[in-house]
N, C-alpha and C positions, 0 to 999 in steps of 0.2 A: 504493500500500500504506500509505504516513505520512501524518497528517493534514495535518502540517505542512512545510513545507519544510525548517525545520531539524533533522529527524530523520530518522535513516539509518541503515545497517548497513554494519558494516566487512565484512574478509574472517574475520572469525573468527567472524562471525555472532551477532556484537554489537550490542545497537541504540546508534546515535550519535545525541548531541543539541549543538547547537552545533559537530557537526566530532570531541567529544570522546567516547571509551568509555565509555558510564554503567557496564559492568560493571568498568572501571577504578575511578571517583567514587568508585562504593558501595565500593569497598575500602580507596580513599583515609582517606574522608572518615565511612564506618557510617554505615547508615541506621536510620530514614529519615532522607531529604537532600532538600530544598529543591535545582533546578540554577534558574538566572535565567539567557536569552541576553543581553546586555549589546548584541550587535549589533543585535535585532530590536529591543529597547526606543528604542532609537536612532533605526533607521529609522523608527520609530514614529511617535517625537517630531518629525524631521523631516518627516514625511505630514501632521500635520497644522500646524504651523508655516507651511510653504509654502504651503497651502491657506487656511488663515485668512488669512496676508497676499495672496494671489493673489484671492480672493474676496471678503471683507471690507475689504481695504486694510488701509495698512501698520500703524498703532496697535492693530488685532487681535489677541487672543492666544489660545493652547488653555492653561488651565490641569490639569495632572497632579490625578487625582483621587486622592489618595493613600491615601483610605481604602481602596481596593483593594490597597495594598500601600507600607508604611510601617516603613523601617530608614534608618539611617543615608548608607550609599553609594547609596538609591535615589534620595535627594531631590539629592547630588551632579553622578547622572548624567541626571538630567532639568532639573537646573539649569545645566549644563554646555553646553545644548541650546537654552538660551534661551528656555523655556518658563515659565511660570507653576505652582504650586501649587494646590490647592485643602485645605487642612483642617481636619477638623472636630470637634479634642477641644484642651486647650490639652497634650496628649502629644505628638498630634502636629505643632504648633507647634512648642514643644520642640526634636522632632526634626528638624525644617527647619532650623531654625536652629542647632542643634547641626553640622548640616551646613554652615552659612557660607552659606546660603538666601536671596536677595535680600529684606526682607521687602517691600520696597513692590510684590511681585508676589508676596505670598501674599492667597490670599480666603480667611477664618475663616467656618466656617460652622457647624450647630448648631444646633437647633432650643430646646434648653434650655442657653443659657449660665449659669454661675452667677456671681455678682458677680467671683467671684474670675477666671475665664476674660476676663472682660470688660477686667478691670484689666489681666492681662496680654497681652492681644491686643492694647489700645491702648498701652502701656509698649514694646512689641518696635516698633509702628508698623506695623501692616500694611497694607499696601494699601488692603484693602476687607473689610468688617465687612458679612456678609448677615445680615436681622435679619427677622423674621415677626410680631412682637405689639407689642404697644403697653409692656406692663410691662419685656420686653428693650430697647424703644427708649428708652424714660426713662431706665433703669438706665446705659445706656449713655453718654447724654446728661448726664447726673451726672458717670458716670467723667469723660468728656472737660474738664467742665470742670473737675472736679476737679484732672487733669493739663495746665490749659490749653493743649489741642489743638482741632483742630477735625477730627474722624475721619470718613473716606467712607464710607456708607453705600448697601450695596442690601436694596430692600426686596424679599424673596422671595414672589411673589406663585404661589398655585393654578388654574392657566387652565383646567382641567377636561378636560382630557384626557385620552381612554383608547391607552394605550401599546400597548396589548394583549397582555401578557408576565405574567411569574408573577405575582398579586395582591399577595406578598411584596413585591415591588419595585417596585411597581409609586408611582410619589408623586406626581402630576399631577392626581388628583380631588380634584373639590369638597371633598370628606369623606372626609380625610387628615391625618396631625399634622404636614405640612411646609405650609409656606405660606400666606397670608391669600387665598380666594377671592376673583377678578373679580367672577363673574355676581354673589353676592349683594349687592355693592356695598362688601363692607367693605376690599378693596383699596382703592378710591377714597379711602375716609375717612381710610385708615391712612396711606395716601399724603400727604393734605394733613394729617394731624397732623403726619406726620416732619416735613414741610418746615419745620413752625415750632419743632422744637427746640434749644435750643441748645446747643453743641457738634459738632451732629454735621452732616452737609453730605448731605443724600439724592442723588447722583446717577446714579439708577438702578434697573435692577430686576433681578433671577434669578430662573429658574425650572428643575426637573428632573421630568420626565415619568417616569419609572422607567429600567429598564436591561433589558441585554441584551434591543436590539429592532435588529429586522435587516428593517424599513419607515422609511424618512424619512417615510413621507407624516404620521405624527404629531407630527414635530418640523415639519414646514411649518407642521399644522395649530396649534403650539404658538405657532408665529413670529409667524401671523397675529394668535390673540388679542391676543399682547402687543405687538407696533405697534401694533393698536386701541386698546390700553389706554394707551401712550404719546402716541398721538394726543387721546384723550378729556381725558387730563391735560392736555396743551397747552392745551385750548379751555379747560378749569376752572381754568387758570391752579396748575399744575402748579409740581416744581420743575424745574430745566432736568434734560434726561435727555441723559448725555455717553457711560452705558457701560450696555449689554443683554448680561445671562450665563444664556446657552439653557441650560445645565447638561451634563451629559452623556448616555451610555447606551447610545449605539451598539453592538451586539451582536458577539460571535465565535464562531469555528463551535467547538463542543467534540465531535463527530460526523463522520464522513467526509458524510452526509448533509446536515449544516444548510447554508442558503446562506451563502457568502463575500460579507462587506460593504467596499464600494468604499467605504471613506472619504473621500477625495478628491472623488468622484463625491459623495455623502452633503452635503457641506458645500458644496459646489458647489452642489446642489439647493435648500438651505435659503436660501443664500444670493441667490438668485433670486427664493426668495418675498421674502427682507425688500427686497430692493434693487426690488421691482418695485410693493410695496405703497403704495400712498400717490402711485401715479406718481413713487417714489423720492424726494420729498420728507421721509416718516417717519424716514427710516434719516440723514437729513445730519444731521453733528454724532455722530453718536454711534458708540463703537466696541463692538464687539463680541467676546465670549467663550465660548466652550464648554467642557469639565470634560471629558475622557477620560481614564477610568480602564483600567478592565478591557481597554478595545482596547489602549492601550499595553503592558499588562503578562502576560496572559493566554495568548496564545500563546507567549511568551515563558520559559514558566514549565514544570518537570513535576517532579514527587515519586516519589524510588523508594522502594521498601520490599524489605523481607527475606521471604519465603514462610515461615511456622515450621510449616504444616499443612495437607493435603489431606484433609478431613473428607465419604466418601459417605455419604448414608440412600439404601437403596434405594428406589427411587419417586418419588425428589425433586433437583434439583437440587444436584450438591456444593457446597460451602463451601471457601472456599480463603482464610487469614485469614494475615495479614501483620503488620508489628512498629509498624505504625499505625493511623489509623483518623480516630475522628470529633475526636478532639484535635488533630489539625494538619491538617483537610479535615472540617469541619462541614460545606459544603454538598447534601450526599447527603440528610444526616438535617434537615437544614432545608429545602430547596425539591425532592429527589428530582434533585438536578443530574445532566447526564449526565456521565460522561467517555470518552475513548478509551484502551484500556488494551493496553500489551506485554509480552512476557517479554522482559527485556531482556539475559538472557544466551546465552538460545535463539530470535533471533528469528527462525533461517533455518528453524524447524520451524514444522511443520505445528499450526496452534492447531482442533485436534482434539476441545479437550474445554471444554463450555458448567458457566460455575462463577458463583456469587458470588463475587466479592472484597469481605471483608468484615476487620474492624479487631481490635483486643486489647484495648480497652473493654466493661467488665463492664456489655453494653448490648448489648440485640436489636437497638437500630437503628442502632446501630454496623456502618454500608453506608458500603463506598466507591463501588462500583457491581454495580449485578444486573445476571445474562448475561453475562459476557464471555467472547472465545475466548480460549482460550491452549493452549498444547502442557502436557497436561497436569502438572500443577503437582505442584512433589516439594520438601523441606525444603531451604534454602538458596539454590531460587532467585532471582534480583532481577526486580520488577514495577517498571513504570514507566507511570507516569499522566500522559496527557498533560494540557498548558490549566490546570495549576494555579498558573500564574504570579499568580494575582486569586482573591482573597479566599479564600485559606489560609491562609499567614503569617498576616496580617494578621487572622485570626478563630479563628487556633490557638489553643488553653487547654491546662491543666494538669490536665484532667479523668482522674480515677483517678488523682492529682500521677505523672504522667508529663510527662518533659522536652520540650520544644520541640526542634524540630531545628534544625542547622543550616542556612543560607544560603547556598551557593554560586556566585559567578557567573563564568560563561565566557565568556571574551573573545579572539580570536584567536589560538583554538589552547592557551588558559592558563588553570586554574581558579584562582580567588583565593577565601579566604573573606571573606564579608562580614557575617554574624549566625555570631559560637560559638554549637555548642549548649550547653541547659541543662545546670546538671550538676543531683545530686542536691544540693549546697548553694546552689545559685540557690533549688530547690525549698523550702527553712527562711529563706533567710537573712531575710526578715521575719519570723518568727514568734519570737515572747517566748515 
């Protein structure tokens, strides 16, 4: 009946998420409510942790993709876990580090740094600075000496790969604004310019194919290019290459339908092709990285709301709109995302009646999701969405200056807050 494992029904015919009553949350806490499982993010980080060191060996890391989901106690408990970072604005740097975030295992990434990002990516000391152009390489290469350092660098290359997932997300082709293209040669070039800049130290390359993709076979095909491209360097007298970062994207199911992805299995797979290419010579010396975002945090995650309306036209499907919307779950109205949806005060009844769940933004496309069941829907009661653990928060706005919600996370049997929501003076307190 639950998509996921961590959702369930008491005996009062309540949906549970983490073990706890959402129809308790929502009265704790007023919706909407952001819940985060604290346990599955965990296991999470542990699935792939073991796997990258079990298949790539020990100096392997996964780094937490955190644009998928970026607060304070998040970068805590995936730091806690022994995992790497990945992020890509100097906020959420910031916010890494605000958290006590090891920085020599954050990767700054960003396809338009501005001087200023540059300054203080290398000022904090991060690990690894991913760079795609020649005018952010110099810039960079200035900073560093500026601050006489000598800063590691990957150069994020385009292998041309099609992900096969929403076009939106998709960033692996040629003709893309992430990455400097293989085939048409200007990787190569870009490559052996880095090598000779000073300050900064190239050792390596990234690459991200798009996301929410539930085939490996185009992260192999991803693998392959870039050992080639590793290998080709070598012969042209290359810089030495110590560390290769696949990116992320690996897919979750947001549907009782869509397939469930064996991560494990996943990186296992990948890892076969690079360990096998080259007669396994390519791969010696160098360690390897992957970026999961949305798998760690995504199932993990579900948004309740308040029902304030049951709206029928005859002839047409009802409308049933709730106390959120496209302000804290834009991805409906950007890519048509699916979700799975409950009443989570009624879940032992019978979901009878076919409705739009739609938001409270003065906006037609203010969809959370079209078609869903539920017992039909009366003022007051609580909806619960699952799979919004990845890229809600983290893409909420103030749109209609409506408040952000808050952040909730459950952890054995205990809800803690972890993001207040906005109030109406968060809402001014910039404004002159």
């Amino acid at each position: 009946m639950f998509i996921y494992g961590n959702i369930g029904k008491n005996s009062e015919g309540h949906l549970t998420f983490a073990g706890l009553d959402t129809v308790d949350l929502a009265a704790e806490f007023g919706t909407p409510l952001y819940l985060l499982d604290e346990d599955l993010v965990r296991e999470r980080c542990r699935i792939y942790l073991r796997a990258m060191r079990e298949f790539f060996g020990e100096g392997s890391l996964p780094l937490f993709a955190s644009k998928a989901l970026s607060f304070t106690e998040i970068y805590r408990i995936v730091g806690s876990e022994g995992i790497g970072a990945d992020v890509v604005s100097p906020g959420e740097l910031y916010t890494a580090l605000r958290a006590g975030f090891d920085p020599s295992l954050i990767c700054f990434h960003g396809n338009n740094k501005t001087d200023a990002d540059i300054a203080y990516a290398v000022r904090s000391k991060v690990g690894l600075i991913v760079s795609d152009c020649r005018e952010e390489l110099e810039a960079l290469s200035a900073e560093a000496v500026r601050q006489g350092v000598r800063q590691k660098v990957l150069l994020r290359l385009s292998p041309g790969v099609d992900a096969h997932t929403h076009a939106k997300i998709t960033t692996g082709l040629t003709d893309s604004k992430f990455g400097v293209p293989i085939e048409t040669g200007a990787a190569g070039e870009l490559c052996l310019y880095a090598a000779g800049l000073p300050g900064i130290e190239l050792i390596g390359f990234h690459s991200h194919i798009g996301s929410q993709i539930a085939d490996v076979s185009p992260f192999r095909e991803e693998a392959i290019r870039l050992m080639d491209f590793v290998a080709r360097m070598r012969k042209e007298g290359g810089p030495e290459v110590s560390v290769i970062n696949f990116g992320g994207g690996l897919g979750v199911r947001y549907l009782p339908g869509d397939p469930a992805v064996d991560y494990r299995a996943a990186l296992r797979d990948l890892a076969e092709t690079v360990m096998s290419h080259g007669g396994g010579q390519t791969a010696k010396g160098i360690r390897f990285m992957v970026e999961p975002g949305r798998s760690i945090v995504a199932e993990a995650g579900m948004t309740l709301y308040t029902v304030g309306s049951f709206r029928e036209i005859p002839g047409f499907t009802p409308y049933t709109s709730v106390d959120g919307g496209m302000a804290d779950n834009p991805r409906y109205a950007l890519y048509e995302s699916p979700y799975t949806v409950y009443s989570a005060n009624r879940a032992s009844e019978a979901c009878d009646t076919l409705t739009h769940l739609v938001g409270r933004c003065c906006e037609s496309g203010d969809i959370i999701q079209k078609n869903v069941r539920l017992p039909r829907p009366k003022r007051g009661d609580t909806v619960a969405v699952a799979g919004t653990g990845a890229y809600n928060y983290s893409m909420a706005s103030n749109y209609n200056r409506l408040t952000r919600p808050p952040v909730v996370i459950l952890t054995d049997g205990r809800a803690r807050l972890a993001v207040r929501g906005e109030t109406f003076e968060d809402l001014v307190r910039n404004d002159i």
